[in-house]
N, C-alpha and C positions, 0 to 999 in steps of 0.2 A: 230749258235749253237742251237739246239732244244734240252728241258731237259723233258725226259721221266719218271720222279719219278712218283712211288708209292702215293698216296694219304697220306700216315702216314710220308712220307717223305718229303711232299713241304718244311717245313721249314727250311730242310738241303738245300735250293735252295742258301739263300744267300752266303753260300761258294761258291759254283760254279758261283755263277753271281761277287762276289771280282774277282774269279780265271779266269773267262773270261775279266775281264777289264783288269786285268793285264796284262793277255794275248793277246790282242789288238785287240779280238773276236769284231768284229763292229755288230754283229746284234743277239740278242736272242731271243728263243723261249721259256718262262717257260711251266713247266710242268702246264699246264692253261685248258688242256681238260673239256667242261662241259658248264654250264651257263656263260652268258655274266657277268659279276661281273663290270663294269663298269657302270652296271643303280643302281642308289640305292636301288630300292626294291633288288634285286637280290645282292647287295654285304651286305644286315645286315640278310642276312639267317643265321641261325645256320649251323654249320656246313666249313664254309668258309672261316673264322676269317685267317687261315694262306696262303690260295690262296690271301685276300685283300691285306694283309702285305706282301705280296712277291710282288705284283701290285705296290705297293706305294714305297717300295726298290728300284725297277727295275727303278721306274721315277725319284726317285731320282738320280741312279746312272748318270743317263741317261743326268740330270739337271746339273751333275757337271765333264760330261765327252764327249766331243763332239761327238767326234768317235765310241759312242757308240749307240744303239737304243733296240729297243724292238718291237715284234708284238704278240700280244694277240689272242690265240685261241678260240673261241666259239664256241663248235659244239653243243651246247642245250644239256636238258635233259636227261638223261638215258631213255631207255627204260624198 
């Protein structure tokens, strides 16, 4: 499942990431478009605090549900 939100809307991501496990979705995509948020410099940017938090949801759910996974977008920068 790949989730397309709005930037003002990441945070609404964890309903749809409950509503895909339930669902028996085995592999998501969050709405992750942007910097890598995986090196530290780039995840204590202003600005990203609810991309980190939807990162760290996702492994978790991920940690207590087998059949489940995740793959993180990076496409860099804005131009």
């Amino acid at each position: 499942m790949i989730c397309a939100l709005a930037p003002a809307a990441v945070p609404k991501q964890r309903t749809i990431i409950d509503a895909a496990v339930l669902a028996g979705i085995s592999r998501f995509l969050p709405s992750e478009f942007g910097l890598d948020l995986t090196t530290s410099f780039n995840s204590i940017q202003r600005g990203y605090e609810a991309k980190v938090a939807i990162e760290d949801y996702i492994q978790q759910k991920c940690a207590a549900n087998d059949d489940f996974s995740y793959t993180f977008v990076a496409t860099g920068p804005p131009l």
